[in-house]
C-alpha positions in Angstrom: -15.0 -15.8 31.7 -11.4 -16.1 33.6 -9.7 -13.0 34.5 -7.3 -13.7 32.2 -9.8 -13.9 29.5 -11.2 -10.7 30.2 -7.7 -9.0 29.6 -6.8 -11.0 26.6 -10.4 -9.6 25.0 -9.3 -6.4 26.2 -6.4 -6.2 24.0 -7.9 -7.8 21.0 -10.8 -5.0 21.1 -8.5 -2.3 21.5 -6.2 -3.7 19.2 -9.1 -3.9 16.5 -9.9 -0.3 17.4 -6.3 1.0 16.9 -5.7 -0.9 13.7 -9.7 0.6 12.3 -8.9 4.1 13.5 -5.2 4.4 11.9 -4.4 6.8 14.7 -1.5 4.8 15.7 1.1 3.1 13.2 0.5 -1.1 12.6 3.9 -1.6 14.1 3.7 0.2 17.3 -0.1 -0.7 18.2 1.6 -4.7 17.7 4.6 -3.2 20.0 2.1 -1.6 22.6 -0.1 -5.3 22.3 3.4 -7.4 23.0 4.6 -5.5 26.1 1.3 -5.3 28.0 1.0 -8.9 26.9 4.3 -9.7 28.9 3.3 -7.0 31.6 -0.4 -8.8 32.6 1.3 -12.2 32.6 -0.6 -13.2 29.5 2.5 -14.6 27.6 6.5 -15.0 29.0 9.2 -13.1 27.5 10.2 -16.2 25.7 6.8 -16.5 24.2 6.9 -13.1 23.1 9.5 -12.7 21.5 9.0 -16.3 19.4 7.8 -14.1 16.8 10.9 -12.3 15.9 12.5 -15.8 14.9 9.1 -17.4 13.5 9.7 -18.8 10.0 7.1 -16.4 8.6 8.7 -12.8 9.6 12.0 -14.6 8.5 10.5 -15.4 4.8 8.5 -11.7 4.7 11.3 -10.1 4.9 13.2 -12.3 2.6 10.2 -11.9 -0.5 10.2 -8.4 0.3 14.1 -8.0 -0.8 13.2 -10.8 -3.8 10.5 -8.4 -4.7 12.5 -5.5 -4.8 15.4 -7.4 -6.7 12.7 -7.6 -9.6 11.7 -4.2 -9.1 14.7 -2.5 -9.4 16.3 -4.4 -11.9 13.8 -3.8 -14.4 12.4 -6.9 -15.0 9.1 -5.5 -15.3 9.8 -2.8 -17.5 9.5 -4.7 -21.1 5.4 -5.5 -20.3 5.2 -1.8 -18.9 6.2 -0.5 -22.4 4.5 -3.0 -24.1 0.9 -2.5 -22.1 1.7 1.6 -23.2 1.1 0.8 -26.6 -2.8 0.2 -25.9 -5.3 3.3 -26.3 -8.7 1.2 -25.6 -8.9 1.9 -21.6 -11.3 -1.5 -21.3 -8.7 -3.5 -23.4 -6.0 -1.8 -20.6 -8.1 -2.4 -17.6 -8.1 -6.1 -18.9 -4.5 -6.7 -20.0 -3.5 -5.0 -16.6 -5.6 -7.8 -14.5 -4.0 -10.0 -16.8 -0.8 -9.5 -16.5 -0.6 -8.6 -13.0 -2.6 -11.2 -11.3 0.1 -14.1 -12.3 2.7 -12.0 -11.2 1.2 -11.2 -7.8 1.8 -14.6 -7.0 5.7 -14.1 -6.9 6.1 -10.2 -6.6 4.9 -8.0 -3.7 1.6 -6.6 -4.8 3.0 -2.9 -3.9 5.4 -3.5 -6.0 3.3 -4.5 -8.8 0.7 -1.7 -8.4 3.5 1.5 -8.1 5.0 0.6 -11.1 2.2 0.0 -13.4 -0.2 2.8 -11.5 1.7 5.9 -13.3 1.6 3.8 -16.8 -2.1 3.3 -16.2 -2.9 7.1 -15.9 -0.6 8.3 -18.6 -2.9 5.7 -21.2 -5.9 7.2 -19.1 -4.6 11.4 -19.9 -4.0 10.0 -23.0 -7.1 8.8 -24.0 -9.7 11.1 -21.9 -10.5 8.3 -19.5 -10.9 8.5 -15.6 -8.3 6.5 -13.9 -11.0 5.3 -11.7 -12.2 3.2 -14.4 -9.0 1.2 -14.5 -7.1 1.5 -10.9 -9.2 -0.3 -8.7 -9.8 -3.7 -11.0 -5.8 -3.6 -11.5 -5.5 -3.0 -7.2 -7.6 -5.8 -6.7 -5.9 -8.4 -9.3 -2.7 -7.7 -7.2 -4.8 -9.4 -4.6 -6.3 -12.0 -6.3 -2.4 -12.8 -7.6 -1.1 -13.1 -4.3 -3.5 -15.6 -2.9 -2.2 -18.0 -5.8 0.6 -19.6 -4.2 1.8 -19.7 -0.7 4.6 -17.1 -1.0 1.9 -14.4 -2.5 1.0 -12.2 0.2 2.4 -12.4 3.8 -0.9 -13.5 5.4 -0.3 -17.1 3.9 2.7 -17.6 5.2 1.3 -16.4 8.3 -1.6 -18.2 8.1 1.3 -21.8 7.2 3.8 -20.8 10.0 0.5 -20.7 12.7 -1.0 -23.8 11.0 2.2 -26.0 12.3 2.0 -24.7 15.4 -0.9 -25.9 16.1 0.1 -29.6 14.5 -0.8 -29.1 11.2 0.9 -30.6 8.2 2.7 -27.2 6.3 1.3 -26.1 3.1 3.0 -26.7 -0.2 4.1 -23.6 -2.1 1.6 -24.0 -5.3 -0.9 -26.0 -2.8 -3.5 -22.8 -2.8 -3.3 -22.6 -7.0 -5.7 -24.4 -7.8 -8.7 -22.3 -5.6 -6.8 -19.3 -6.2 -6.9 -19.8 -9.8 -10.1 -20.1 -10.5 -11.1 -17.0 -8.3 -9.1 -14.7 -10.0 -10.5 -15.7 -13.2 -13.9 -15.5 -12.0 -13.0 -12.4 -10.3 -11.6 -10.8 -13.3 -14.8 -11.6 -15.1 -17.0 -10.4 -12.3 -14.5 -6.9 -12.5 -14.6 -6.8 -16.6 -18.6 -7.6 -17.1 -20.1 -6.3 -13.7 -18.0 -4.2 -11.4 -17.0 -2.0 -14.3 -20.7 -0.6 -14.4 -20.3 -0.1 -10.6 -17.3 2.0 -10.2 -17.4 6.1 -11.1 -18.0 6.6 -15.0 -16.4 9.9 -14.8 -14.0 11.2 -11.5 -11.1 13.9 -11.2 -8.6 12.2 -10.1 -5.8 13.8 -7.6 -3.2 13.1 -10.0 -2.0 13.3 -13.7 0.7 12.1 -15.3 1.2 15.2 -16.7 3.1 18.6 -15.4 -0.8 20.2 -14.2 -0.9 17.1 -12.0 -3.8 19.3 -9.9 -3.9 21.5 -7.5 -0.9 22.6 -5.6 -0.1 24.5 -3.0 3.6 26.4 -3.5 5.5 30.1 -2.1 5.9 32.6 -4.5 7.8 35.6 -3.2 7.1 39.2 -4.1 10.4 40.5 -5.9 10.9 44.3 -5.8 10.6 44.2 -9.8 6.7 43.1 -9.5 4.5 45.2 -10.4 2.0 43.5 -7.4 4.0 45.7 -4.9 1.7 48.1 -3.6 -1.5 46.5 -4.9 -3.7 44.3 -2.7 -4.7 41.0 -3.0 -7.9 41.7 -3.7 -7.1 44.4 -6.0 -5.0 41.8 -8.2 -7.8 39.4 -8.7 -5.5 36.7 -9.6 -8.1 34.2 -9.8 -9.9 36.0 -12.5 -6.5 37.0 -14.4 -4.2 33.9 -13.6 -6.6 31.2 -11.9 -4.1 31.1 -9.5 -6.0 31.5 -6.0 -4.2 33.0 -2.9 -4.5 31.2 0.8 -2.4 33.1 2.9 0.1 36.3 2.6 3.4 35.4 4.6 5.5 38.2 6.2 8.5 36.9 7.5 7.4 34.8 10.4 3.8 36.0 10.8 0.5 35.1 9.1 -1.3 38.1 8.4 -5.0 38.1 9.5 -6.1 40.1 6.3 -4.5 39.2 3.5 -6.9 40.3 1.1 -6.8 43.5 2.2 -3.2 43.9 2.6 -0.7 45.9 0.1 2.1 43.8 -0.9 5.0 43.9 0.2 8.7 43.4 -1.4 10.1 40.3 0.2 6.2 39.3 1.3 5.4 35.8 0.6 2.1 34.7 -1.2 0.8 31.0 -0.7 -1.2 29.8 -3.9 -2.8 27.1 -5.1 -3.8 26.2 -8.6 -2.5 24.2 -11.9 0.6 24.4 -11.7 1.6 25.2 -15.4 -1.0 28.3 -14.7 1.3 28.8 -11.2 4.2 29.1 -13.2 2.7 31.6 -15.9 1.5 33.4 -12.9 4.8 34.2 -11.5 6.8 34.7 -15.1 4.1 37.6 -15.7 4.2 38.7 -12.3 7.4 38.8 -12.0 7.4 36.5 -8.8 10.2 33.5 -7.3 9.4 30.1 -6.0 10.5 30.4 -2.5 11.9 27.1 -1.8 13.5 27.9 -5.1 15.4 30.9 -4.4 16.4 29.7 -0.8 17.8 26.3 -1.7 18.2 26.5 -5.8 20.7 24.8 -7.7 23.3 26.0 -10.2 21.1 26.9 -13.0 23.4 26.3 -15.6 23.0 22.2 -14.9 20.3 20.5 -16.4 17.2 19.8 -14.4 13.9 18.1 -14.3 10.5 18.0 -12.3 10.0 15.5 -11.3 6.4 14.1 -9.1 6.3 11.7 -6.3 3.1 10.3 -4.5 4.0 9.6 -1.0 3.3 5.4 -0.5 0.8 4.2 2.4 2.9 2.9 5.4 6.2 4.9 4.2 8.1 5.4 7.5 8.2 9.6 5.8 4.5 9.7 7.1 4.2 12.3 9.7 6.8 14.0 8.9 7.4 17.6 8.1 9.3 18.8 4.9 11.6 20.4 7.2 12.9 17.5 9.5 12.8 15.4 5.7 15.3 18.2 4.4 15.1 17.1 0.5 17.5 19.5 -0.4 20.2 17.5 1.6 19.3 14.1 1.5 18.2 13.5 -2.1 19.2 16.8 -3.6 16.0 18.1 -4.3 13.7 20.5 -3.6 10.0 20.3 -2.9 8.3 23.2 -5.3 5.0 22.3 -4.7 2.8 20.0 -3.0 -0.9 18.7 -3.5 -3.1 17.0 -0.4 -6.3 15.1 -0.9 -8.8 16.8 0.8 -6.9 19.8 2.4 -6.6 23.2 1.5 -2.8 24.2 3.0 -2.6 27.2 5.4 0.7 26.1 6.4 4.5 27.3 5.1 5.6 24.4 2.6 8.6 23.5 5.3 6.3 22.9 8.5 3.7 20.5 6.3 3.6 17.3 7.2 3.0 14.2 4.9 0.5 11.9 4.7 0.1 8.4 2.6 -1.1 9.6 -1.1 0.5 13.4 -0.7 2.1 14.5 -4.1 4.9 16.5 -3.6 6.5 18.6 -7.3 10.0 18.0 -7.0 13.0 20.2 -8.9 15.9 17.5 -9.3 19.4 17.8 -11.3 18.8 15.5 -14.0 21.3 12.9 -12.5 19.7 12.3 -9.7 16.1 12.3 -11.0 16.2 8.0 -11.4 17.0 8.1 -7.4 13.2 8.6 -6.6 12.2 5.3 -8.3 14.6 3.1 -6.8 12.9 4.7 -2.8 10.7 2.8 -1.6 8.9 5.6 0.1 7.2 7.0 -3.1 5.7 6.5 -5.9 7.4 8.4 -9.2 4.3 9.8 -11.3 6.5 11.3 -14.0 9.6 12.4 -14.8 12.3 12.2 -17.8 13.0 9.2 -19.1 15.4 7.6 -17.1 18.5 5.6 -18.3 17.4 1.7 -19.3 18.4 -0.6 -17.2 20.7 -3.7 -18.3 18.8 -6.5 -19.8 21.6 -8.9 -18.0 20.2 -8.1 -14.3 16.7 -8.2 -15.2 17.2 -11.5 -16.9 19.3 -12.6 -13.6 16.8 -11.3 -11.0 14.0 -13.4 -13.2 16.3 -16.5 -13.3 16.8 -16.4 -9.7 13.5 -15.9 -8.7 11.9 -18.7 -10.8 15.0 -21.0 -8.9 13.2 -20.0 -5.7 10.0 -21.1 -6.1 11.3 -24.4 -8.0 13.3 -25.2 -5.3 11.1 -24.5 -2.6 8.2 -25.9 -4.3 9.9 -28.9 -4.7 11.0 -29.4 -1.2 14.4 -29.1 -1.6 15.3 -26.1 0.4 13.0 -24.9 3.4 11.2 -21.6 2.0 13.0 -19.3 4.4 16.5 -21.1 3.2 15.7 -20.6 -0.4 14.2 -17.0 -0.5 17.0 -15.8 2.1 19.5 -17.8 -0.8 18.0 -16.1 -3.3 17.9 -12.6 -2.0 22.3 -12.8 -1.6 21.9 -14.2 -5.3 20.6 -11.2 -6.3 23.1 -8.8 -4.5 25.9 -10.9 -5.6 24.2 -10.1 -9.4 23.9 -6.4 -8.8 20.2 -6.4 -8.8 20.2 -3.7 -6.2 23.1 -2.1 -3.9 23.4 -2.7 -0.6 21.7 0.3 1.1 18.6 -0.4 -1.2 18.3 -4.0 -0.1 17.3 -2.6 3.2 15.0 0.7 2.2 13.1 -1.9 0.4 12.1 -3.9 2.9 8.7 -2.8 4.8 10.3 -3.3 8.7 6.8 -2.1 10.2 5.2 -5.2 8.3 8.3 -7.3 9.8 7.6 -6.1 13.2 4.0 -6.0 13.1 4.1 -10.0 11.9 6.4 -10.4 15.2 5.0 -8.2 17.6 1.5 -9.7 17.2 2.1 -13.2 16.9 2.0 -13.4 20.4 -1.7 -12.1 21.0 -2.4 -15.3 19.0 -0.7 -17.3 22.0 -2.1 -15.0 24.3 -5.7 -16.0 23.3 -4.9 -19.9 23.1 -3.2 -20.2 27.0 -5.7 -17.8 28.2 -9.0 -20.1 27.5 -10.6 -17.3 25.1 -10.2 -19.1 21.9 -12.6 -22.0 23.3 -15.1 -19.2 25.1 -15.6 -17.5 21.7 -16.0 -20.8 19.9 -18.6 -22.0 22.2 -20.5 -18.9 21.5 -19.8 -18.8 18.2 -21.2 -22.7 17.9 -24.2 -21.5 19.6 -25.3 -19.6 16.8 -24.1 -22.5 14.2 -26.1 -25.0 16.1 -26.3 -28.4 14.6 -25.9 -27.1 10.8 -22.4 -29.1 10.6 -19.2 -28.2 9.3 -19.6 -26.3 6.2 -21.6 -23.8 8.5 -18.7 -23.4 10.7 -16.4 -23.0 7.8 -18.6 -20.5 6.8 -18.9 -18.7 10.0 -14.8 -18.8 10.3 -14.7 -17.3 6.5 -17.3 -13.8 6.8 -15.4 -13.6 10.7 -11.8 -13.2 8.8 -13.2 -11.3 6.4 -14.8 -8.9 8.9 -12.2 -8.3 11.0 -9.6 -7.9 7.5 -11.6 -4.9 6.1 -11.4 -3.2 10.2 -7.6 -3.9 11.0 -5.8 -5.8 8.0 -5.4 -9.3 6.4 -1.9 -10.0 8.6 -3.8 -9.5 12.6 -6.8 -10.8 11.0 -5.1 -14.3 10.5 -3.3 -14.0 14.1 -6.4 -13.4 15.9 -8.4 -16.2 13.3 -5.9 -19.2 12.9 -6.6 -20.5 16.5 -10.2 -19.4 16.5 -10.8 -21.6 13.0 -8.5 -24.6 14.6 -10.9 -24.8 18.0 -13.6 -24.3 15.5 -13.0 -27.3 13.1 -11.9 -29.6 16.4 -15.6 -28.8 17.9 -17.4 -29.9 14.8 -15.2 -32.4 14.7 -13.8 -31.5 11.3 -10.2 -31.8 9.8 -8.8 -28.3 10.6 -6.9 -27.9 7.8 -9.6 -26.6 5.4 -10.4 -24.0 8.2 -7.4 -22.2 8.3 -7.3 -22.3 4.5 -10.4 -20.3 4.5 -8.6 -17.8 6.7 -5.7 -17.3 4.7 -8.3 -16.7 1.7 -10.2 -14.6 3.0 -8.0 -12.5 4.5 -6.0 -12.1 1.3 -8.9 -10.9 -0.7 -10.0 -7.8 1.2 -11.6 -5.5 -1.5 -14.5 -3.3 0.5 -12.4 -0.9 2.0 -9.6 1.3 1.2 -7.9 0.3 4.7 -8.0 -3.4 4.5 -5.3 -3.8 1.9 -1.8 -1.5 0.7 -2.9 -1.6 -2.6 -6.3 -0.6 -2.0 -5.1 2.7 -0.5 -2.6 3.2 -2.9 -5.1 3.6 -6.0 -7.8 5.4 -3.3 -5.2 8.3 -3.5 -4.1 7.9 -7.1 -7.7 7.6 -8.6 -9.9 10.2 -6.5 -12.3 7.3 -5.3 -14.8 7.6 -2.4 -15.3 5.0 0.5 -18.5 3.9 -0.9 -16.9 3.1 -4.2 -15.3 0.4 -2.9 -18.0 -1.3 -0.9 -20.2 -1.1 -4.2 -17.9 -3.4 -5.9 -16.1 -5.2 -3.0 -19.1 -6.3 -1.4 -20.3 -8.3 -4.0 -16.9 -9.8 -5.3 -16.1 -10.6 -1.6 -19.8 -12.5 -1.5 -18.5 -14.6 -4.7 -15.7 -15.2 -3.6 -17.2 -16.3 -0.4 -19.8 -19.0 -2.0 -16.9 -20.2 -4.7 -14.7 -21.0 -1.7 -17.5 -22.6 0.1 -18.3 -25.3 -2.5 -14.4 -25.9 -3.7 -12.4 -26.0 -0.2 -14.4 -28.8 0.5 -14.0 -30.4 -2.5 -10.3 -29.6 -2.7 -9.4 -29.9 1.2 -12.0 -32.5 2.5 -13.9 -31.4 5.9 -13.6 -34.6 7.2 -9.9 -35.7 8.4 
């Protein structure tokens, strides 16, 4: 191999290794990939930054305000009630896939899953069932939605916008419905009479929808009144008494070395963790105060609520500490409590940092409560019952998406056009202020789809796309086309579960072109099986938002989703194989 070569494979294995790891953000490591493309000479400026005007970041970011236009104007909110009604958690898990799967062809699939994720675990406390029984079928028909048309998910537009750069004919807007179709039904069968056996029968999830959502971590201050002053820790034996379990005595600044042993203290501060309805009778008999509380507390005499938020995968909050967040300023709130998969705090509340699936116990005035589901950063588990929305925006924001996709599926408007149109349609109607248009849109997916655009390039001028097909080819040999679909299909869907379905299609969409031009095949069917199988990544937690999202939420393990990805991904696989032909002949 060319120099040049060598560095482009360079980059795409550390690229792949920074995407698998998670270390790093998906926008920077795309950032970090575009300048050292520019510095080796891989790519010119120009080149590089094509992908910030590339009709696909353009129309991303365009669905994602159409998305959240739906959202927020509470569109969705009549099926929500409706699907509350049921009690069965099979007949749930089913009229969930049902519902959601049409709509993941027009709605963002994060979207879809935050607001029917805290419905499907109140029917789940409701009825004595583990969530895990109902999350991950309802994640994974998000997925199976958006592969429907070509505004679904963001890797088909991806996977369109590359396609005509390399000379191919755009696709049509409803062009992948009739594959996509037919795989989510026979996914939703699969999910309903097989991978319902597979998944955990009974699992404690990390959330509830109820006030003991699980095990928190929270301050409580010794007040001179308590009778704890003067008694030990160990003494108290507030597990056995309250089931209320200490981590770590606070004394002003210092963490003491011996807590158990220590006397308490007026003014000392005690970290616990337990339920927190159990935390609270704790400190009413103990005569205790919440710390955060008693610093920042409100006027008692106005009306307030708890409210409980699950921190979103890819929230730009991640990372951050409570302190630099400063709740009590920016949304009026303060954090009470806060629960972390896996991790037993040691830390004051203030200095903890947040990670995708944290659940933070929020004390709001009652006014403000709605706020926290209108942020895109979180995920409201419960609250009060906020004020109804107007039927008259939800009805607009319906109207005006359904104009969208008529018009753009009829070739009327280019899709950018219309779902740019659209998104000013739905401002002009009040479907969201101004300030929310703009939280609602994911900019690291924005800058990840134009920052890594260019490695795509990078791999075509450099020579490596035809180096890897070659050896790819080798191991094909003379078994024809359908063998090199093949190969292109279990490659995307590799490299989706390690680094994601959007730089999967990047790295893919040339590879699959060279591939189909060697076997002297129309490449058009190639790249179709790239944006399919990139859009349907079910085996990890990682290799899709919505995946992670119910990995928190339901208390699953990474081999849970192997056990029923795998095989969905392998049907899905052989279904595509025998109908992408049939529907996309291999032979131009």
């Amino acid at each position: 191999m060319t120099t040049p070569q060598w560095m482009t494979l360079v980059l795409v294995v550390g690229a792949i290794a920074l995407f698998a790891s998670e270390k790093v953000r998906i926008d920077i490591v795309a950032l970090i990939v575009l300048v050292l493309l520019v510095v080796l000479g891989l790519v010119t400026p120009t080149e590089a930054l094509a992908g910030f005007s590339n009709e696909a970041t353009i129309t991303v970011a365009a669905m994602f305000a159409l998305s959240l236009g739906i959202e927020r104007s509470g569109a969705l909110e009549p099926l929500g009630r409706l699907l509350s009604r049921i009690r069965k958690p099979w007949l749930l898990t089913l009229c969930l896939m049902l519902a959601i799967a049409p709509m993941g062809a027009f709605v963002k699939n994060i979207a879809l899953v935050a607001t029917f994720l805290p419905l499907a675990l109140r029917v789940c406390s409701n009825t004595g069932t583990s969530p895990a029984r109902v999350l991950l079928p309802m994640a994974y028909a998000a997925q199976m939605g958006g592969v429907c048309t070509l505004i679904g998910t963001s890797s088909n537009l991806l996977a369109d916008s590359l396609a005509q750069q390399y000379g191919i004919a755009g696709f049509g807007v409803f062009e992948f419905t009739r594959l996509g179709a037919l795989l989510a039904v026979v996914g939703i069968i699969y999910l309903m009479l097989v991978g319902r056996w597979l998944l955990p029968k009974q699992i404690t999830p990390i959330v509830t929808v109820e006030a003991d959502i699980g095990k928190y971590v929270t301050e409580l201050k010794v007040s001179a009144d308590s009778p704890l002053v003067g008694q030990t820790i160990a003494d108290a034996k507030l597990g056995d008494k309250y089931g209320v379990y200490p981590l770590e005595l606070l004394r002003g600044d210092r963490h003491l070395w011996s807590p158990r042993s220590q006397e308490l203290e007026v003014g000392d501060v005690l970290l616990v963790r337990g339920d927190w309805d159990k935390i609270e009778e704790f400190r009413k008999r103990a005569d205790l105060q919440i710390d955060p509380e008693n610093r920042y507390g409100h006027d008692k005499s106005s009306a307030r609520t708890l409210v409980e938020v699950m921190v979103k995968p890819a929230s730009n909050i991640e990372g951050n500490s409570l302190e630099e967040l400063d709740f009590r300023r920016n949304h009026d709130a303060i954090v009470l409590a806060i629960h972390q998969r896996g991790r037993i705090l040691r830390d004051k509340l203030k200095d903890v940092r947040l990670a995708a699936g944290d659940v933070l116990l929020l004390l709001v005035e009652d006014d403000a409560a709605g706020a926290f589901r209108n942020d895109e950063r979180f995920v409201v588990l419960s609250e009060r019952e906020d004020t109804r929305r107007t039927s008259r925006r939800a009805i607009a924001a319906v109207l005006i998406m359904v104009s969208v996709v008529l018009v753009s599926g009829l070739h009327w408007l280019p899709i950018p056009v219309a779902a740019i149109a659209g998104a000013i349609a739905m401002a002009v109607a009040g479907c969201y202020g101004r300030k929310d248009l703009y939280q609602g849109i994911d900019w690291k997916i924005i800058i990840l789809l134009a920052a890594i655009l260019p490695l795509g390039t990078a791999i075509e001028n450099s020579g490596l796309s035809q180096t890897l097909v070659n050896a790819g080819m080798g191991v094909v040999g003379e078994h024809g086309p359908l063998a090199a679909l093949l190969m292109v299909y279990l490659m995307t869907a590799l490299l989706t579960e390690l680094m994601g379905h959007n730089p999967s299609v990047v790295l893919m969409c040339g590879i699959a072109v060279t591939v189909a031009h060697a076997v002297d095949a129309d490449p058009r069917p190639f790249v179709i099986a790239v944006a399919f199988a990139a859009a349907t990544s079910f085996a990890t937690p990682v290799g899709y938002p919505t995946n992670t999202m119910v990995y928190y939420a339901g208390g699953y393990r990474f081999m849970d989703f192997m056990k029923v990805g795998i095989p969905l991904i392998a049907i899905f696989c052989a279904i595509s194989m025998y109908l992408i032909p049939q529907f996309w002949p291999l032979q131009p």
